[in-house]
C-alpha positions as CSV (number, residue, x, y, z in Angstrom):
1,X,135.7,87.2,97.2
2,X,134.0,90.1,95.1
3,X,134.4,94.0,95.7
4,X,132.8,96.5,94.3
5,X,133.2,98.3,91.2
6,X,132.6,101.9,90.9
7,X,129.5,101.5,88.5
8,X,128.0,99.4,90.9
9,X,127.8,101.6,93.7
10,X,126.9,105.0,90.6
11,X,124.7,103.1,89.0
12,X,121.3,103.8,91.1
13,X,122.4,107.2,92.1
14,X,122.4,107.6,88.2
15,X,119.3,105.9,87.5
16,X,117.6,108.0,90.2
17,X,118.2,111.7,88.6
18,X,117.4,110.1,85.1
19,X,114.0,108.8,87.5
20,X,113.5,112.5,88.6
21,X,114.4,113.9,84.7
22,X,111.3,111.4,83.5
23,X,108.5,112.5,86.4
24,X,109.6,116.0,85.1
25,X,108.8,115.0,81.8
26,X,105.8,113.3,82.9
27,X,104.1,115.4,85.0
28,X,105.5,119.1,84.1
29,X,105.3,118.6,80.3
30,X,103.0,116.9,77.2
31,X,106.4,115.2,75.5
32,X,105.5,111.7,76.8
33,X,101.6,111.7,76.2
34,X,100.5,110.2,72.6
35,X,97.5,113.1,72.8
36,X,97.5,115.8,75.8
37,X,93.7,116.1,75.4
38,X,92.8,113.1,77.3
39,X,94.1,112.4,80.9
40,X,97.7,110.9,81.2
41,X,96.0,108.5,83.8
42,X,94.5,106.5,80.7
43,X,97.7,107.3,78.0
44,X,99.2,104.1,77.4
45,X,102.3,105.6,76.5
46,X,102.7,107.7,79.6
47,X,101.8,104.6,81.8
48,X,104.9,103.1,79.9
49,X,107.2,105.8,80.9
50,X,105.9,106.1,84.6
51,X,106.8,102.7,84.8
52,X,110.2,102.9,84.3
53,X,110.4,105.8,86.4
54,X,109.1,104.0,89.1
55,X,111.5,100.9,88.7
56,X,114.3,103.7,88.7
57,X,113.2,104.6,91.8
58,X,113.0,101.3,93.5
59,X,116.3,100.6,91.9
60,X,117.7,103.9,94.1
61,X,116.2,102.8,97.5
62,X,117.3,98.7,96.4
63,X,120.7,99.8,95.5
64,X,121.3,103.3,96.6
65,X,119.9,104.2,100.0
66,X,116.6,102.6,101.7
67,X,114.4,104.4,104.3
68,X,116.4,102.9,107.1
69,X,120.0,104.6,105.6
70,X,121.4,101.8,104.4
71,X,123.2,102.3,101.5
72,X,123.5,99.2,98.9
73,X,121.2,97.5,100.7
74,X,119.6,94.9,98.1
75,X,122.2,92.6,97.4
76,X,123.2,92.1,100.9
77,X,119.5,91.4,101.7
78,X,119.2,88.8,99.2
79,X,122.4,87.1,100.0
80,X,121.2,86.6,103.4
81,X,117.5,85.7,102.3
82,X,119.7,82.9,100.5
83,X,121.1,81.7,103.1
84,X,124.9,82.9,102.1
85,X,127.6,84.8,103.5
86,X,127.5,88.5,103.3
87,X,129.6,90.3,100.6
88,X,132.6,90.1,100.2
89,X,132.2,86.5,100.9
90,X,129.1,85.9,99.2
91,X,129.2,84.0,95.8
92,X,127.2,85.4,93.8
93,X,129.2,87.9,91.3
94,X,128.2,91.9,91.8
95,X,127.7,92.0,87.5
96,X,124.6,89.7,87.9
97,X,122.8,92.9,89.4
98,X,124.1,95.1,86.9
99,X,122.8,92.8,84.4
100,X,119.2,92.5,86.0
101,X,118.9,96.0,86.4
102,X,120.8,98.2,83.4
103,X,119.7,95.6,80.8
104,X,115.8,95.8,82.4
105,X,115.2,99.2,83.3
106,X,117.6,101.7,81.2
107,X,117.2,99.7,78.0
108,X,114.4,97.7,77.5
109,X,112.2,99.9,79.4
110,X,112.6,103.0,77.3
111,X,112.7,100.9,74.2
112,X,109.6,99.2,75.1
113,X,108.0,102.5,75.6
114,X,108.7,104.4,72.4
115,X,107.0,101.1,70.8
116,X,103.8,101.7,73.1
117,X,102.1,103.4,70.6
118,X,101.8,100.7,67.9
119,X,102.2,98.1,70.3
120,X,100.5,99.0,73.9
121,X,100.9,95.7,76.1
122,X,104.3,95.3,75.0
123,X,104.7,99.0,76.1
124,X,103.7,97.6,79.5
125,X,105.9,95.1,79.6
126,X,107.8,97.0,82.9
127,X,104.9,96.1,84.8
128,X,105.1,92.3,84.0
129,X,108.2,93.0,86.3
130,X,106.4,95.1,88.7
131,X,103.6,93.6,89.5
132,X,105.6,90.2,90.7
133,X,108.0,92.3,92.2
134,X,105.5,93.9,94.6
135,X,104.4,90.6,95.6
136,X,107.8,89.4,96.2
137,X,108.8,92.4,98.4
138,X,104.9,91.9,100.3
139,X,105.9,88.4,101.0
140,X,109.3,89.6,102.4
141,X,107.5,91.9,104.8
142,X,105.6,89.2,106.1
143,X,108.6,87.8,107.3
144,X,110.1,91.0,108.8
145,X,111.7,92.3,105.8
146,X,111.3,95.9,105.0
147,X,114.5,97.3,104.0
148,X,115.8,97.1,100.2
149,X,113.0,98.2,98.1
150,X,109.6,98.0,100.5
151,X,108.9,101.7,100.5
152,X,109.0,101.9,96.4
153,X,107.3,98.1,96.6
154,X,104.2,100.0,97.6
155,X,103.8,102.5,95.2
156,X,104.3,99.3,92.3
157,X,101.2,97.9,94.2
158,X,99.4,101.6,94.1
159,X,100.7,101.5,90.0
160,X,99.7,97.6,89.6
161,X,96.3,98.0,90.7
162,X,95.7,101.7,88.5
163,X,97.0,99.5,85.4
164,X,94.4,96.8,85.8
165,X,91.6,99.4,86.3
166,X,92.6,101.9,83.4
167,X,93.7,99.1,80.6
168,X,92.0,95.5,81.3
169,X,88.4,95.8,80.3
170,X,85.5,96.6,77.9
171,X,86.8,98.7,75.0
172,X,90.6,98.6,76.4
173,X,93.2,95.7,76.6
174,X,91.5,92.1,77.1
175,X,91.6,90.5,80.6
176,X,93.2,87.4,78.4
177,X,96.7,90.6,77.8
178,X,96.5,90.9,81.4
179,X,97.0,87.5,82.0
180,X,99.5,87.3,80.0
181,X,101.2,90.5,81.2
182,X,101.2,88.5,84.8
183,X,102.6,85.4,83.1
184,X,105.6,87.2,81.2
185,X,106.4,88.7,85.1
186,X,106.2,85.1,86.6
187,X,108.3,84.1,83.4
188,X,111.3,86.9,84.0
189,X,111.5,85.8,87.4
190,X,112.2,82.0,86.5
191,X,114.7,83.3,84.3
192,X,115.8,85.3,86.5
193,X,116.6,83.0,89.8
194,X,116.3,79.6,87.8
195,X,119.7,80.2,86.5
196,X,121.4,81.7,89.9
197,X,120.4,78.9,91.7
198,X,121.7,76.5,89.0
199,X,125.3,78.6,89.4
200,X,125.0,78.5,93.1
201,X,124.7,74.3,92.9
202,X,125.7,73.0,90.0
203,X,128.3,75.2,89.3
204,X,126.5,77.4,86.0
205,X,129.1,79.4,84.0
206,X,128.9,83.2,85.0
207,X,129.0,83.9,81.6
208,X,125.5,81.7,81.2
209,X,123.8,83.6,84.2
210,X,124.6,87.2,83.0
211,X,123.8,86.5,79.3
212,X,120.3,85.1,79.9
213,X,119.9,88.4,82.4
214,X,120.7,90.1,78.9
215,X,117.7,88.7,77.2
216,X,115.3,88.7,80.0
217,X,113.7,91.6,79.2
218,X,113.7,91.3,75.3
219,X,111.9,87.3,76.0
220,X,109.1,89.4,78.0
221,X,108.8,91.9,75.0
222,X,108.8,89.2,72.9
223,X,106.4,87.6,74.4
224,X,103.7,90.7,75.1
225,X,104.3,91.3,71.4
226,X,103.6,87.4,69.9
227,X,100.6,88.2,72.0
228,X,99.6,91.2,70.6
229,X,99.6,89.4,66.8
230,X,97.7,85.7,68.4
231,X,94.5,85.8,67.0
232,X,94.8,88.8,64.7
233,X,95.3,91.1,67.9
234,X,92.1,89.8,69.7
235,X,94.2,90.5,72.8
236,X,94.3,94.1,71.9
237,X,90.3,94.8,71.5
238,X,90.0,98.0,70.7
239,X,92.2,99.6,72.2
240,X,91.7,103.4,73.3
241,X,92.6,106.0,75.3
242,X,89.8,107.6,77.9
């Protein structure tokens, strides 16, 4: 049987004032632009911030409270979606969310960010995440599903679809980055559920799961970045701000 720690009840409650602190910074001051005289809406390394605000924010309704009032809502959900018990009862250990989220989201998000401005698609790399994550949520709601991160689902769809419009095209980011921008997303999640469902059935070491959750986020990054260099940066054609 598992019980809660403190941290993982705090931790989205936290995550969602340091989530208000960035759309502060974002949208009250110049501190996160790489040049305030062109529009934020086509800054690379603004889009990289507002991404990780937004997965704060979906992290606070997943984990925190949803638009129905349910607080902690995710990990139940996703238990059940499993078919398994709900907590205490269900199997799968409360630090595997920690590990998803924290490692994801308060470190590799702002680190991929301050590198956005010598490396822009790896800056990006949050919505590799976000754009499969939207879909995942979608497909939930098709099958009567809208608690634990719908609401905050929508605006990565509103975000997913600006990204592809403002850095994908003629004189910006190759359609080639964004395909592999969508193929690091559809990678995290294989290394993200791959190894859960191995723990659920075959009996995977805890230790195993959490420590590839660890270096999720640094494989995407990775991966964005080897990208960046293929070809002497032909994924990155020109790249500019509008």
């Amino acid at each position: 049987m598992y019980y809660w720690h403190w941290f993982d009840i705090a931790f989205p409650w936290i995550g969602g004032v340091g989530a208000i602190v960035l759309v502060v910074l974002l949208f009250a001051t110049h501190c996160l632009r790489s040049d305030p005289s062109r529009s934020r809406w086509h800054d690379w390394v603004w889009l990289s911030w507002l991404g990780m605000a937004a997965y704060l924010l979906h992290n606070f309704e997943e984990y925190g409270i949803d638009l129905f009032g349910t607080f902690h809502a995710f990990p139940g959900m996703f238990c059940a979606q499993l078919g398994l018990p709900p907590y205490p009862n269900c199997p799968i250990p409360p630090v595997f969310f920690l590990a998803v989220n924290v490692t994801a989201f308060w470190v590799a998000a702002p680190i991929a960010a301050l590198l956005s401005r010598r490396h822009p698609l790896v800056g990006l790399s949050v919505y590799s995440i976000i754009i499969i994550n939207a879909l995942v949520h979608m497909a939930a709601a098709l099958a009567g599903n809208f608690g634990g991160g719908f609401f905050t689902s929508l605006l990565f769809a509103a975000l997913a679809v600006w990204i592809i419009c403002a850095c994908f095209g003629p004189g910006r980011m190759s359609y080639g980055a964004l395909a592999l921008l969508v193929a690091g997303g559809i990678i995290v999640h294989i290394v993200l559920a791959a190894p859960l469902l191995l723990f659920l059935n075959f009996g995977l070491s805890t230790a195993v799961v959490v420590l590839l959750q660890l270096v999720n986020p640094f494989l995407l990054m990775l991966i964005l970045w080897l990208g960046e260099r293929w070809s002497n940066g032909a994924l990155i054609s020109n790249p500019r701000t509008n």
